[in-house]
PQR file of N, CA, C, O and H, with PARSE charges and radii, in Angstrom:
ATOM      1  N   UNK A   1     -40.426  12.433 -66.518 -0.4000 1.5000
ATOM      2  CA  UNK A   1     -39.725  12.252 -67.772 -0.0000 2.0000
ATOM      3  C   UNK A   1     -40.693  11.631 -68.772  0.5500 1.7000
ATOM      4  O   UNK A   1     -40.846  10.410 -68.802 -0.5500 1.4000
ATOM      5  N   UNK A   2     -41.319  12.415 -69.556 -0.4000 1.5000
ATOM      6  CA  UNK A   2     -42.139  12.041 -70.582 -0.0000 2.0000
ATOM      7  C   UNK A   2     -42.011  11.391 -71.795  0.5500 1.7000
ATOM      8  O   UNK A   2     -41.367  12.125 -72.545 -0.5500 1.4000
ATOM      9  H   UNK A   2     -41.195  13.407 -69.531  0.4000 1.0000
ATOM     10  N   UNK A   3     -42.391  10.135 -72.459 -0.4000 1.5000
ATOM     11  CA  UNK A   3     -41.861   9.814 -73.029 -0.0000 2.0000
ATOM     12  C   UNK A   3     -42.740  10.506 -74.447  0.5500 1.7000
ATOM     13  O   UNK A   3     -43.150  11.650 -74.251 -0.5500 1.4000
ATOM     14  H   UNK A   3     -42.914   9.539 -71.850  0.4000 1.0000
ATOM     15  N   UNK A   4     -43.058   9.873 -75.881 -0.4000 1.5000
ATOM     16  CA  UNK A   4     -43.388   9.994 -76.896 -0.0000 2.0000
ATOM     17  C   UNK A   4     -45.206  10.219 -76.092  0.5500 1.7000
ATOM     18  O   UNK A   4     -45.850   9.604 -75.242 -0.5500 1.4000
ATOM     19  H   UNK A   4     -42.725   8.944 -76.039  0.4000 1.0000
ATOM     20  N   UNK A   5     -45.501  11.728 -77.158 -0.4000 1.5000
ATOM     21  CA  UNK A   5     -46.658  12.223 -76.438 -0.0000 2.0000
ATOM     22  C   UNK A   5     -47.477  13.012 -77.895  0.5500 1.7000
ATOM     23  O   UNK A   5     -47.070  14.104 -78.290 -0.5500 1.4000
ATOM     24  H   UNK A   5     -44.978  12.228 -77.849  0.4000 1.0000
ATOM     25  N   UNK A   6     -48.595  12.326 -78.553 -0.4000 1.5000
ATOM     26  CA  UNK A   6     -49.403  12.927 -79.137 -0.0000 2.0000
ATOM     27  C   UNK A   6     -49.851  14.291 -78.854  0.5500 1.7000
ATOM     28  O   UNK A   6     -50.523  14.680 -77.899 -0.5500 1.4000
ATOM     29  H   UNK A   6     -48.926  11.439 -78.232  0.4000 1.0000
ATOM     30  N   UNK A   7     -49.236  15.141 -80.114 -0.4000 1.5000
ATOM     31  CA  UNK A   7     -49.103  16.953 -79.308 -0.0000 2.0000
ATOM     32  C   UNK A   7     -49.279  17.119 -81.385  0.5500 1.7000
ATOM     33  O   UNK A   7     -48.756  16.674 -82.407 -0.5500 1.4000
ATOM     34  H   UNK A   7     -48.690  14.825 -80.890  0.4000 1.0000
ATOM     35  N   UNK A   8     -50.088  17.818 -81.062 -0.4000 1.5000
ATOM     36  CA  UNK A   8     -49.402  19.198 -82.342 -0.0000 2.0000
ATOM     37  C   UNK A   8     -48.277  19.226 -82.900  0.5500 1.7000
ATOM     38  O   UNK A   8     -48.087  19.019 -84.099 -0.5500 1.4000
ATOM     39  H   UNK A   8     -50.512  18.180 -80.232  0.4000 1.0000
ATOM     40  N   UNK A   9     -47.407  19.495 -82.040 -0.4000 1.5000
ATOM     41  CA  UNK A   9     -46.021  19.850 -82.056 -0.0000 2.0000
ATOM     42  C   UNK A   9     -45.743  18.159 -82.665  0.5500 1.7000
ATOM     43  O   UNK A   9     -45.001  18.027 -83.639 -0.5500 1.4000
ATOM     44  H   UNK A   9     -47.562  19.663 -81.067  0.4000 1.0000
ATOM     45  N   UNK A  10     -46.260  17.167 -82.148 -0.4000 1.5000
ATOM     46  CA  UNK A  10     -45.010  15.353 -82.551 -0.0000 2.0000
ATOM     47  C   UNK A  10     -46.166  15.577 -83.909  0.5500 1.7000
ATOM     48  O   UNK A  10     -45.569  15.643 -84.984 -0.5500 1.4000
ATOM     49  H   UNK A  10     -46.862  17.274 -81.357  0.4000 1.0000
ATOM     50  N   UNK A  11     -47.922  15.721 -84.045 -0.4000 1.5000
ATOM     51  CA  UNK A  11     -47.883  16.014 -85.526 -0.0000 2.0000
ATOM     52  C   UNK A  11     -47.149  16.684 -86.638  0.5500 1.7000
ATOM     53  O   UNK A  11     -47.072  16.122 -87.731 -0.5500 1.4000
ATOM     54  H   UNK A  11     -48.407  15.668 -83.172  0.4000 1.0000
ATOM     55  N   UNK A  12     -46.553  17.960 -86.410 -0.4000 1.5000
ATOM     56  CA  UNK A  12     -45.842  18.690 -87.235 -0.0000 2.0000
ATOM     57  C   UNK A  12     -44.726  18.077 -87.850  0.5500 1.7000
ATOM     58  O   UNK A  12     -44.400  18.196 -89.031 -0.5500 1.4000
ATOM     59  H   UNK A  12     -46.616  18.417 -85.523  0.4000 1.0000
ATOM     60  N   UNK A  13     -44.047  17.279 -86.794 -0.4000 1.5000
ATOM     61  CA  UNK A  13     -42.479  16.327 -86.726 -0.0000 2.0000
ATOM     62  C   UNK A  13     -42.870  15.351 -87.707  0.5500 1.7000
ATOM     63  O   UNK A  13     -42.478  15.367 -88.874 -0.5500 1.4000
ATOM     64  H   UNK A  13     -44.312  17.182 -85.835  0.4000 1.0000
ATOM     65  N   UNK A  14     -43.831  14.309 -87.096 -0.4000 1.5000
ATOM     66  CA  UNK A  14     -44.257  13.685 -88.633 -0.0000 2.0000
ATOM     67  C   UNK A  14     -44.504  13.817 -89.593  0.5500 1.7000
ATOM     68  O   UNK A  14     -44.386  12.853 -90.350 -0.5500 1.4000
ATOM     69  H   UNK A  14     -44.149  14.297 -86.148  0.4000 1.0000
ATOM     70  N   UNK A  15     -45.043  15.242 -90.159 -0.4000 1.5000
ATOM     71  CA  UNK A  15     -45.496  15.049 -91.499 -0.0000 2.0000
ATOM     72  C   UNK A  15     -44.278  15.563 -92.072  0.5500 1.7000
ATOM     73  O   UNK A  15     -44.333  15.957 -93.237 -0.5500 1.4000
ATOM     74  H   UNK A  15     -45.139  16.024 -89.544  0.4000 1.0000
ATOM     75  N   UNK A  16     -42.899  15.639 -91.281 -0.4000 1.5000
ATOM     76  CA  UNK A  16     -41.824  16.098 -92.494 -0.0000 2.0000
ATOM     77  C   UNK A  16     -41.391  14.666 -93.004  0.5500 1.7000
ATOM     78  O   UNK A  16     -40.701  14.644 -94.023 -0.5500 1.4000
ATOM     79  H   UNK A  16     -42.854  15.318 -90.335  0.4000 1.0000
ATOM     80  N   UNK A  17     -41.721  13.486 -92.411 -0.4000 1.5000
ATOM     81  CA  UNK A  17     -41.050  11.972 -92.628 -0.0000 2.0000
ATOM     82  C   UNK A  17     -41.843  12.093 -94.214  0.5500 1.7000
ATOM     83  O   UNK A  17     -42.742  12.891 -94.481 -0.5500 1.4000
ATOM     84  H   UNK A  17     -42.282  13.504 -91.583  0.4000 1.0000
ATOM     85  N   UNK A  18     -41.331  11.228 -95.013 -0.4000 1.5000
ATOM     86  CA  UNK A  18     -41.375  10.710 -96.837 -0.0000 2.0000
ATOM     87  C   UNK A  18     -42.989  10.534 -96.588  0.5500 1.7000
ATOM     88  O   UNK A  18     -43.995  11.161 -96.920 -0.5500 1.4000
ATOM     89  H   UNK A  18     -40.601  10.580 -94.796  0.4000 1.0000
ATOM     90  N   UNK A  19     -42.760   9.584 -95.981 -0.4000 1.5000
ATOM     91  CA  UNK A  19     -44.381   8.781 -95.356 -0.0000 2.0000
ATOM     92  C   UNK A  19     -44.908   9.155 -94.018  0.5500 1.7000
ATOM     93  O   UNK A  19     -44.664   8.629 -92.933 -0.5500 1.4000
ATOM     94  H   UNK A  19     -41.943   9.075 -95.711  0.4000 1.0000
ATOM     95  N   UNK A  20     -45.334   9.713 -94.174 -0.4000 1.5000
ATOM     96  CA  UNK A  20     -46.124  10.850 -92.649 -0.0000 2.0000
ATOM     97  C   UNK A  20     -46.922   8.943 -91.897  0.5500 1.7000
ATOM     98  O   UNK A  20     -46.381   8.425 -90.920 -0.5500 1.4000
ATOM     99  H   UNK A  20     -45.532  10.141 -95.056  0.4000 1.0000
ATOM    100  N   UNK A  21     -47.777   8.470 -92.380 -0.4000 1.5000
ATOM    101  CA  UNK A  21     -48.361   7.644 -92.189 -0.0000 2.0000
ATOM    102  C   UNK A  21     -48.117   6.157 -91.619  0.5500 1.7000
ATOM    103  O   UNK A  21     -48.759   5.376 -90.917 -0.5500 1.4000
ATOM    104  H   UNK A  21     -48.217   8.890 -93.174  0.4000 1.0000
ATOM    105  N   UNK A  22     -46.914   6.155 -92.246 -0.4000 1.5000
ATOM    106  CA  UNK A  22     -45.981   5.257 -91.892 -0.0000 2.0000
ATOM    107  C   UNK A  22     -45.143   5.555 -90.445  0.5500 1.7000
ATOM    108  O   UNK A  22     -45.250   4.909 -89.403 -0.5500 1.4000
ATOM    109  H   UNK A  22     -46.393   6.790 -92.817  0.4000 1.0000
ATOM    110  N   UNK A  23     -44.506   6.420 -90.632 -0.4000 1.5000
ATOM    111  CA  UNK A  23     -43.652   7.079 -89.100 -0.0000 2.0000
ATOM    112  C   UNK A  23     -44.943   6.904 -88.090  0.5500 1.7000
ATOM    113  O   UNK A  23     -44.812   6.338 -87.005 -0.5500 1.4000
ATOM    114  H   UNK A  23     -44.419   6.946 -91.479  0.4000 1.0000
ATOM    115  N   UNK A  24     -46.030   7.367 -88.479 -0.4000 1.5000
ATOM    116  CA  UNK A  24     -46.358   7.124 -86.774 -0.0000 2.0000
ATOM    117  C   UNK A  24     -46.588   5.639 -86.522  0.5500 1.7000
ATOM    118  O   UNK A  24     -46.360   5.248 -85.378 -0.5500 1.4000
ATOM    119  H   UNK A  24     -46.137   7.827 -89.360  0.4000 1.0000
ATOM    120  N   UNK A  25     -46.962   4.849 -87.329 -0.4000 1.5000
ATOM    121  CA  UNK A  25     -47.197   3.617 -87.404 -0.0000 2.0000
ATOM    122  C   UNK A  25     -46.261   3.092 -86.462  0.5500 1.7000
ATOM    123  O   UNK A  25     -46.535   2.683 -85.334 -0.5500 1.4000
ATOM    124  H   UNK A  25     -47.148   5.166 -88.259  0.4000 1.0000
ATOM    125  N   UNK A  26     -45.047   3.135 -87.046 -0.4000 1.5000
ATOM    126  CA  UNK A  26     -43.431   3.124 -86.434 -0.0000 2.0000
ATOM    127  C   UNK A  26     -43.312   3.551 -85.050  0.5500 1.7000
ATOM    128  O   UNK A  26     -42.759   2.815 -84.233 -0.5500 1.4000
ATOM    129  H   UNK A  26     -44.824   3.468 -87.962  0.4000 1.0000
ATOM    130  N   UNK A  27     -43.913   4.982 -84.634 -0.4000 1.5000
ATOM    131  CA  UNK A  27     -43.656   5.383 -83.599 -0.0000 2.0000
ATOM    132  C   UNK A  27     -44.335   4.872 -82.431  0.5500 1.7000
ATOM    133  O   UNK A  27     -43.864   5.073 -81.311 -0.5500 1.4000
ATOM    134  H   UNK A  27     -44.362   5.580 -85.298  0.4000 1.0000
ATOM    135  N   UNK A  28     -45.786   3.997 -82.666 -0.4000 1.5000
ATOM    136  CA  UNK A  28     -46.532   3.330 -81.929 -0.0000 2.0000
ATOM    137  C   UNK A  28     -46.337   2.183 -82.113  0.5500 1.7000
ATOM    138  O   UNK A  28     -46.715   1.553 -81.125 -0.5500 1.4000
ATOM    139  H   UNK A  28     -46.168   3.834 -83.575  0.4000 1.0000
ATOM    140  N   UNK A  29     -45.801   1.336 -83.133 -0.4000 1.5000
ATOM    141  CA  UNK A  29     -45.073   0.141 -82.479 -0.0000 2.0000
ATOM    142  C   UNK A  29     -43.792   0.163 -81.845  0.5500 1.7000
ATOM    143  O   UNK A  29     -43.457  -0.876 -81.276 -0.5500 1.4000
ATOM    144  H   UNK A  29     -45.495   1.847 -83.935  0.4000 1.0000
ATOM    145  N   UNK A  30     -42.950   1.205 -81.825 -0.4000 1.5000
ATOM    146  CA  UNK A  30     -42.082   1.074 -80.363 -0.0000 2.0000
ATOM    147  C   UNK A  30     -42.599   1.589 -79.301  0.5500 1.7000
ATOM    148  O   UNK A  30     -41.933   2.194 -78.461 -0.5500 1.4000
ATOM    149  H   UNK A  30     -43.221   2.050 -82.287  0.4000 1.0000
ATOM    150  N   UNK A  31     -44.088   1.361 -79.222 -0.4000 1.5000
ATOM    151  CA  UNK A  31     -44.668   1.610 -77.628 -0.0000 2.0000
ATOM    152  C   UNK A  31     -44.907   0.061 -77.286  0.5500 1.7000
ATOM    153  O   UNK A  31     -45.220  -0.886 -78.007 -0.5500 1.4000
ATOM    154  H   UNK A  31     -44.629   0.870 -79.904  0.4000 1.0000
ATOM    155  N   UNK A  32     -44.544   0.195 -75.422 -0.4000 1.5000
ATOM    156  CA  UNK A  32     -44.724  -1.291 -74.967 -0.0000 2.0000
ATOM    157  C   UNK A  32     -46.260  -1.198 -74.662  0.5500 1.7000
ATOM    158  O   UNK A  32     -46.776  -2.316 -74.673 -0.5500 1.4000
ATOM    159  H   UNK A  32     -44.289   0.964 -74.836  0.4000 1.0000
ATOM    160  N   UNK A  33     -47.079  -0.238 -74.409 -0.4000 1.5000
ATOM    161  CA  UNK A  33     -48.122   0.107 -74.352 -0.0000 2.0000
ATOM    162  C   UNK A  33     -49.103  -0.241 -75.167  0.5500 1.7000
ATOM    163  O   UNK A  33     -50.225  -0.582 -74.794 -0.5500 1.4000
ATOM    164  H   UNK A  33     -46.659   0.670 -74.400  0.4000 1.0000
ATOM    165  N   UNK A  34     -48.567  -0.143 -76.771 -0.4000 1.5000
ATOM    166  CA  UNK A  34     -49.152   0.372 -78.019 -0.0000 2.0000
ATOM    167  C   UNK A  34     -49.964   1.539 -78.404  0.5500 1.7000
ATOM    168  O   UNK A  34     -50.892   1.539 -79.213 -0.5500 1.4000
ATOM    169  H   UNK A  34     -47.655   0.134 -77.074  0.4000 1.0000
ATOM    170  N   UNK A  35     -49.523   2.493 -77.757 -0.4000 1.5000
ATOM    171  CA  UNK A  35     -50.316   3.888 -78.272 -0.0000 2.0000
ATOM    172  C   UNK A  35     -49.303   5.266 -77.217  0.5500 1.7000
ATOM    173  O   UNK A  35     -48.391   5.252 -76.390 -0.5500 1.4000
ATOM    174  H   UNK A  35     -48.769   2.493 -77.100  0.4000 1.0000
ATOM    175  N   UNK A  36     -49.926   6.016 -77.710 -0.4000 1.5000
ATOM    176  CA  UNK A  36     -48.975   7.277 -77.803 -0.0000 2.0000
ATOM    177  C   UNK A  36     -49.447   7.954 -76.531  0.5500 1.7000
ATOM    178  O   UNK A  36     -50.624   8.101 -76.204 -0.5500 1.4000
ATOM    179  H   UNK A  36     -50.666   6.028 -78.382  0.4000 1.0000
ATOM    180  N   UNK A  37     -48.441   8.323 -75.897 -0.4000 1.5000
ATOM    181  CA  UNK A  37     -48.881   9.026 -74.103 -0.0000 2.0000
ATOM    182  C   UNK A  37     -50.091  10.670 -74.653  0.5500 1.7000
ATOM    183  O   UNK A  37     -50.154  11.056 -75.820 -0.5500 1.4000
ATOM    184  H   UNK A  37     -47.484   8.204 -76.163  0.4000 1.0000
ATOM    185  N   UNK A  38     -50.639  11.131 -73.837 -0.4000 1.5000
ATOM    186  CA  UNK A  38     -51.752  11.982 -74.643 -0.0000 2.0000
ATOM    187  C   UNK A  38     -50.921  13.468 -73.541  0.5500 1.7000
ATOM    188  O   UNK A  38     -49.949  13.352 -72.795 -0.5500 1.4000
ATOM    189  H   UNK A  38     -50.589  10.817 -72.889  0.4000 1.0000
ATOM    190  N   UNK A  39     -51.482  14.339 -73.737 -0.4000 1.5000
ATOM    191  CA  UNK A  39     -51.004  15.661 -72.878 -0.0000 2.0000
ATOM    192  C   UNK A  39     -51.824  15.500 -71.710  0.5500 1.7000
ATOM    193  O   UNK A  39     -51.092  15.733 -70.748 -0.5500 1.4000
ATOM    194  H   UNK A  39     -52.272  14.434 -74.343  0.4000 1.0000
ATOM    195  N   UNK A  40     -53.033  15.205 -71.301 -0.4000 1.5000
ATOM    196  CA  UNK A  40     -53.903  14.829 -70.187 -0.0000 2.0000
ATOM    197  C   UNK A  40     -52.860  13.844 -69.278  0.5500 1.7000
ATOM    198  O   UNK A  40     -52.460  14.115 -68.145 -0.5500 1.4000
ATOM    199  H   UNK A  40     -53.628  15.016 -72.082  0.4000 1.0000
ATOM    200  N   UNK A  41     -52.531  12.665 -70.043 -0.4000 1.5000
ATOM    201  CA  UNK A  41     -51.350  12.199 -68.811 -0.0000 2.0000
ATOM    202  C   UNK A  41     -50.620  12.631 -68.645  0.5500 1.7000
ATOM    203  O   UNK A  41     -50.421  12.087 -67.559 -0.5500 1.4000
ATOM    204  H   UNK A  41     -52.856  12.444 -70.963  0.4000 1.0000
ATOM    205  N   UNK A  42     -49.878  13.235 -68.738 -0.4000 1.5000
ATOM    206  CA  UNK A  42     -48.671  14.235 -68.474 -0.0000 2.0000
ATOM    207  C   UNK A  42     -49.166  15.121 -67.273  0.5500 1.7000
ATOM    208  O   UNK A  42     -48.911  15.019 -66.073 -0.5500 1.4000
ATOM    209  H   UNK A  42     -50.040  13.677 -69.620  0.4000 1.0000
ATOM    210  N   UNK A  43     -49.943  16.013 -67.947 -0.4000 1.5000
ATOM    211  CA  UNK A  43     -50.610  17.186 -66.853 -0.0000 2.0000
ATOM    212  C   UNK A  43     -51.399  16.261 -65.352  0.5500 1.7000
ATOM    213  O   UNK A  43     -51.466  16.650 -64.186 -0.5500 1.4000
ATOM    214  H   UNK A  43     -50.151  16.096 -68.921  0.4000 1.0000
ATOM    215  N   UNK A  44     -51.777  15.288 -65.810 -0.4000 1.5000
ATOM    216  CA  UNK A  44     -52.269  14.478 -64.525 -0.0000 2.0000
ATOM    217  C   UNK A  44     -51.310  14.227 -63.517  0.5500 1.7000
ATOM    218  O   UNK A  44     -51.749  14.181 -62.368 -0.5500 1.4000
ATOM    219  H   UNK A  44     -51.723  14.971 -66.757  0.4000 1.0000
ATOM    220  N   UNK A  45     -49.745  14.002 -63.741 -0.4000 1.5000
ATOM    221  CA  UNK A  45     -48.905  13.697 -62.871 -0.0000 2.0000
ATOM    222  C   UNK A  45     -48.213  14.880 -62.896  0.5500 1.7000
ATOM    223  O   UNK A  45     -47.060  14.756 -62.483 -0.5500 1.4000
ATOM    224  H   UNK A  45     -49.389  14.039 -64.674  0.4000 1.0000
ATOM    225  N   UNK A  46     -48.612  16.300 -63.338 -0.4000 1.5000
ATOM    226  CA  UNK A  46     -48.099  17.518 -62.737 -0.0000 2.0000
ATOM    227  C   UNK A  46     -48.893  17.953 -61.512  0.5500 1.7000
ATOM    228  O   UNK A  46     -48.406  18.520 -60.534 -0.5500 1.4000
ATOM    229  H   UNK A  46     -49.549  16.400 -63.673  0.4000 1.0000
ATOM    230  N   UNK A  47     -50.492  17.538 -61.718 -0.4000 1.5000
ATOM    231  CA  UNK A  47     -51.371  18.092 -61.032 -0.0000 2.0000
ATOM    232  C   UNK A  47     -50.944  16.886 -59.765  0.5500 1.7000
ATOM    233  O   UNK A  47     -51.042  17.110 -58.558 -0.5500 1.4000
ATOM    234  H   UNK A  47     -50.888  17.077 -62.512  0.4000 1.0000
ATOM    235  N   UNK A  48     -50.727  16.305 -60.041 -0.4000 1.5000
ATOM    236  CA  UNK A  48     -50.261  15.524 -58.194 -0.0000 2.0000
ATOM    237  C   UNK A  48     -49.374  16.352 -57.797  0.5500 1.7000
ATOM    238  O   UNK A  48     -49.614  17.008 -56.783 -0.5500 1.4000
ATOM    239  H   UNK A  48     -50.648  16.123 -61.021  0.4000 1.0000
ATOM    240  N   UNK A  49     -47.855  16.565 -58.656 -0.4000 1.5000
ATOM    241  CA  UNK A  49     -46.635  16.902 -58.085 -0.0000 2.0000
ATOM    242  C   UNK A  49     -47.111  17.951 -57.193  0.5500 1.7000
ATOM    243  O   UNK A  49     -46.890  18.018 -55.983 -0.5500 1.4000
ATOM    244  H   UNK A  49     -47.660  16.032 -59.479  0.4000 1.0000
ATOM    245  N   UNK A  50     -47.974  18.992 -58.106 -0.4000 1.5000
ATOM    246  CA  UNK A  50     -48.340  20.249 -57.182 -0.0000 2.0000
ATOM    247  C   UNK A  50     -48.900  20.251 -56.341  0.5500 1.7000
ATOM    248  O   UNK A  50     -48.867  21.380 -55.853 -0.5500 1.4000
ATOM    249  H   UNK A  50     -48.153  18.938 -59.088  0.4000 1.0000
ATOM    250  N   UNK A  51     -49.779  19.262 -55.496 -0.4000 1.5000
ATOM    251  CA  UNK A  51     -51.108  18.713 -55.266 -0.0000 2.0000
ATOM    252  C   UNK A  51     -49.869  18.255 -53.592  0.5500 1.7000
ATOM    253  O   UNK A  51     -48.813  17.638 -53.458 -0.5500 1.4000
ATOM    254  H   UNK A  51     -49.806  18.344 -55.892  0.4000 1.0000
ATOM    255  N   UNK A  52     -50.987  19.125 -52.490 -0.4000 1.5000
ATOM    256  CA  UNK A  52     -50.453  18.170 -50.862 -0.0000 2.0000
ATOM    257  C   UNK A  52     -50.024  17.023 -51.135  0.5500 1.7000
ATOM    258  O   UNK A  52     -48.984  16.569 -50.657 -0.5500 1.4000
ATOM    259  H   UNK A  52     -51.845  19.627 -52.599  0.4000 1.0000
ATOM    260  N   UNK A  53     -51.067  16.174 -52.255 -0.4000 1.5000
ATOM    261  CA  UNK A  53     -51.003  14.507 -51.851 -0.0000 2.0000
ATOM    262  C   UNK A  53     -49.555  14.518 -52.316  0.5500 1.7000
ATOM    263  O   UNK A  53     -49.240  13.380 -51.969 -0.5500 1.4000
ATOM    264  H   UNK A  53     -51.912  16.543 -52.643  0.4000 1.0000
ATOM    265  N   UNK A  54     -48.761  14.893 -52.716 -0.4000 1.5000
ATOM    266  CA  UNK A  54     -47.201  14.687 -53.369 -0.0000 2.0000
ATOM    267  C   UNK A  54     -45.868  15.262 -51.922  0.5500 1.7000
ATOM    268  O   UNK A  54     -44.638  15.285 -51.932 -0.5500 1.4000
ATOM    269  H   UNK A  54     -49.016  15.818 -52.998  0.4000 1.0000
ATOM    270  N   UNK A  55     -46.751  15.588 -51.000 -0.4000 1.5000
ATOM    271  CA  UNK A  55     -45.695  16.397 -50.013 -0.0000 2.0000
ATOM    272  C   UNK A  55     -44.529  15.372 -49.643  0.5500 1.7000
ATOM    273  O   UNK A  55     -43.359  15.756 -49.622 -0.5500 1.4000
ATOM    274  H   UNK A  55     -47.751  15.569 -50.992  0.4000 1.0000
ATOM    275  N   UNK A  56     -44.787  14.420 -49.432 -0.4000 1.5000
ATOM    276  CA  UNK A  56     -43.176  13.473 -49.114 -0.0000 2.0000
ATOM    277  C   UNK A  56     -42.673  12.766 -49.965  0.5500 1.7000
ATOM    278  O   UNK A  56     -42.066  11.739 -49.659 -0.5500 1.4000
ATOM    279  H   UNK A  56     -45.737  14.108 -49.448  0.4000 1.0000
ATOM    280  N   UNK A  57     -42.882  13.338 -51.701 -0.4000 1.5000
ATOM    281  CA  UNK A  57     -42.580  13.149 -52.644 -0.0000 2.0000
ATOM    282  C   UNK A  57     -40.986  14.251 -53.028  0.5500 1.7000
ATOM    283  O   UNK A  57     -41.115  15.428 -53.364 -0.5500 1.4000
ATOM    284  H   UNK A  57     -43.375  14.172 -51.949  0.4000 1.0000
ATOM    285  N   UNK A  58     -39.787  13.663 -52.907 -0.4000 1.5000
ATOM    286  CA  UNK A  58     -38.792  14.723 -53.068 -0.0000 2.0000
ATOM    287  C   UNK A  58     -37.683  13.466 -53.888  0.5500 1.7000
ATOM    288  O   UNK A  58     -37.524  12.254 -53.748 -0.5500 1.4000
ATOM    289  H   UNK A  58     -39.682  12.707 -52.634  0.4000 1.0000
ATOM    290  N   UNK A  59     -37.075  14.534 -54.779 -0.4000 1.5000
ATOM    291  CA  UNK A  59     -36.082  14.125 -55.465 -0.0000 2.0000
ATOM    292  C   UNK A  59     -36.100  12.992 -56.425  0.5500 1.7000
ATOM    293  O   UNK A  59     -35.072  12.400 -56.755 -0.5500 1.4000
ATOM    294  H   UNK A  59     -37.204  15.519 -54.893  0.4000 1.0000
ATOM    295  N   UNK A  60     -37.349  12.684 -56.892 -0.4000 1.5000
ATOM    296  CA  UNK A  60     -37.535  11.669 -58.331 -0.0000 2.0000
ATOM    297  C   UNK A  60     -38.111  11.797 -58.984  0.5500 1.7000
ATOM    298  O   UNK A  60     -39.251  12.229 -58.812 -0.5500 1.4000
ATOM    299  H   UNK A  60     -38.184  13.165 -56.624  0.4000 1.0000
ATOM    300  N   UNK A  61     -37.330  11.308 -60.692 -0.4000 1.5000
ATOM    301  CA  UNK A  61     -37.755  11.392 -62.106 -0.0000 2.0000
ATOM    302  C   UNK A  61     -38.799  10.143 -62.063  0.5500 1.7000
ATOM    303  O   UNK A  61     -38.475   9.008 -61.712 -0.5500 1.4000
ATOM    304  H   UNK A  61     -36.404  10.957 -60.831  0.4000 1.0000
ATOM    305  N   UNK A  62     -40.081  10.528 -62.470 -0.4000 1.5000
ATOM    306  CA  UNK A  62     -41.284   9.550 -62.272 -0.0000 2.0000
ATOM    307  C   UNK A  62     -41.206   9.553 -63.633  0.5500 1.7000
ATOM    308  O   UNK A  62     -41.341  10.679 -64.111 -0.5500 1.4000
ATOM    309  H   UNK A  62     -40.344  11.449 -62.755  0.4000 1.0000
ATOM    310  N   UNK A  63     -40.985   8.428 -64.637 -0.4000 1.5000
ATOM    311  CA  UNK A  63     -40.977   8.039 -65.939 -0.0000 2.0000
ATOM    312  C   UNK A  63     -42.440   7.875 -66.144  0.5500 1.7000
ATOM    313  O   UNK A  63     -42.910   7.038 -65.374 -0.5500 1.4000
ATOM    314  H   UNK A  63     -40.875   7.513 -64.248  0.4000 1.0000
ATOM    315  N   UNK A  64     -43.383   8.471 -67.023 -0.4000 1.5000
ATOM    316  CA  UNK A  64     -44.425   8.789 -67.479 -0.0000 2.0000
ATOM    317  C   UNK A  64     -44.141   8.764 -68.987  0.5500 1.7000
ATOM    318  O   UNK A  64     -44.180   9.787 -69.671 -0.5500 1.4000
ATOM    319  H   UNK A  64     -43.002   9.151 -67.649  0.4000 1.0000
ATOM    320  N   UNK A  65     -43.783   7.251 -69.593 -0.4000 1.5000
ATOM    321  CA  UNK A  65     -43.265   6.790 -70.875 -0.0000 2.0000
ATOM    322  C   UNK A  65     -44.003   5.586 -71.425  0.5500 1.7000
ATOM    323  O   UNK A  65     -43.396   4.981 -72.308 -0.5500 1.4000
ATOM    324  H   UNK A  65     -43.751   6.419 -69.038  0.4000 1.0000
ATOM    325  N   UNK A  66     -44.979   5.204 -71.138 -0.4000 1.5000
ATOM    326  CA  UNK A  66     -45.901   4.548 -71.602 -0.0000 2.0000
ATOM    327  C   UNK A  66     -44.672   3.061 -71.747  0.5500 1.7000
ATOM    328  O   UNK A  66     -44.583   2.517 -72.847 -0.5500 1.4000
ATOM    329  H   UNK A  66     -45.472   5.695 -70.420  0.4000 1.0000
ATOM    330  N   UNK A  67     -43.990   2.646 -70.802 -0.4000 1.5000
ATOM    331  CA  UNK A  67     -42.679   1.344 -70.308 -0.0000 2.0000
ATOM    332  C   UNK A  67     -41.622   1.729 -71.099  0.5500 1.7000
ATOM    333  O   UNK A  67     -40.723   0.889 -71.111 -0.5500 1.4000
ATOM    334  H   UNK A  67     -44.062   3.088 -69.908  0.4000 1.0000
ATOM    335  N   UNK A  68     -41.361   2.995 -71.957 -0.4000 1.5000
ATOM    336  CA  UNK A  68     -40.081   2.602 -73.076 -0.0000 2.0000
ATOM    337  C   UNK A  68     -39.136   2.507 -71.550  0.5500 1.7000
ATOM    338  O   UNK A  68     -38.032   1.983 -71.695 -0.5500 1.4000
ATOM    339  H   UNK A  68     -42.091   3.678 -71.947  0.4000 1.0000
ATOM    340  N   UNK A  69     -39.314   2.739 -70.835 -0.4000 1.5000
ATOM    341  CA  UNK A  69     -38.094   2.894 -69.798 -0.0000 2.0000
ATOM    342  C   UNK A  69     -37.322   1.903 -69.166  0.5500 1.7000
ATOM    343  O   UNK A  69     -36.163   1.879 -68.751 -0.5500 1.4000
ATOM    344  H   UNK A  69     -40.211   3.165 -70.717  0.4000 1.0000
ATOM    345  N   UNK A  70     -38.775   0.623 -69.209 -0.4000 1.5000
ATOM    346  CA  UNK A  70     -38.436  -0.500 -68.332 -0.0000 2.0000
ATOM    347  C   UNK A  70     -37.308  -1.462 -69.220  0.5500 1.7000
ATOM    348  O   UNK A  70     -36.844  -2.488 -68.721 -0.5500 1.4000
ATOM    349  H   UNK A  70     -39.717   0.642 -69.546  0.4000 1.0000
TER
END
């Protein structure tokens, strides 16, 4: 479950806000992290799921949200 993820696609979303500059500002201070999950982490915890090392891995949402979760 991915949370807020620097993509193309979350650029496009911002620049419809008044203040393009501002919103992301916004969007990275509601990280507990302080910065924006990238597509490399994401794909890193696909490449396990698929990956032997994940075989007695069954039935859980692994939050990959940079803590909004906790």
């Amino acid at each position: 479950a991915p949370g807020t993820v620097h993509t193309p696609s979350w650029e496009d979303r911002v620049k419809a806000f008044k203040d393009p500059a501002q919103a992301k500002k916004d969007f990275i201070a509601r990280q507990p992290m302080g910065r924006l999950g990238t597509p490399e982490e994401i794909a890193n915890l696909a490449v396990y799921l698929a990956s032997d090392e994940s075989d007695f891995v069954t039935g859980v949402t692994h939050a990959i949200d940079g803590g909004m979760s906790i």
